[in-house]
C-alpha positions as CSV (number, residue, x, y, z in Angstrom):
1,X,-28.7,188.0,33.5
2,X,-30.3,186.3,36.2
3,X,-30.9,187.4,39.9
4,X,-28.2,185.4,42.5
5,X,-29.4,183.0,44.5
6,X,-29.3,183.1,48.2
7,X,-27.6,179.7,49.9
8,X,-30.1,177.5,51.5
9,X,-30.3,178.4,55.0
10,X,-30.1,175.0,57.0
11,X,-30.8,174.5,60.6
12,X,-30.6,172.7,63.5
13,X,-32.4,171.6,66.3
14,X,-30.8,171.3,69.4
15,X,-32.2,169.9,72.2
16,X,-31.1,170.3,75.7
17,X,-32.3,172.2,78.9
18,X,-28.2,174.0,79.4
19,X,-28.1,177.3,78.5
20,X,-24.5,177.0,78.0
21,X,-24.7,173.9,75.2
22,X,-26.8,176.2,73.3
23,X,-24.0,179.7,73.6
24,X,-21.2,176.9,72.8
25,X,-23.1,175.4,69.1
26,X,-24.3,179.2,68.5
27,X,-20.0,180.1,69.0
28,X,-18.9,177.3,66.4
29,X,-21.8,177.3,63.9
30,X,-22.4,181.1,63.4
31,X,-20.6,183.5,61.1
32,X,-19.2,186.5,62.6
33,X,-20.8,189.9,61.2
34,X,-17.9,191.2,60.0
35,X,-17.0,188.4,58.0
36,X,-20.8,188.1,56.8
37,X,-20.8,191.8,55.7
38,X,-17.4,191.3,53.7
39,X,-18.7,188.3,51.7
40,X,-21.5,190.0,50.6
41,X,-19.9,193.3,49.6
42,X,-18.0,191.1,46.9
């Protein structure tokens, strides 16, 4: 059998000198931990 692949990570650049623009995209685009950890138990 072959080894899984990892997803591609994609990225991006935001730029803007707000502090609080950058917490508010890092809110909505990131996965919580917990629900990281349970997908990759499966």
């Amino acid at each position: 059998m072959s080894e899984p692949t990892l997803p591609a990570a994609n990225r991006i650049l935001i730029i803007d000198d707000n502090a609080a623009i950058h917490a508010d995209f890092r809110k909505i685009l990131t996965v919580p931990v917990t629900a990281e950890a349970g997908l990759r138990s499966t």
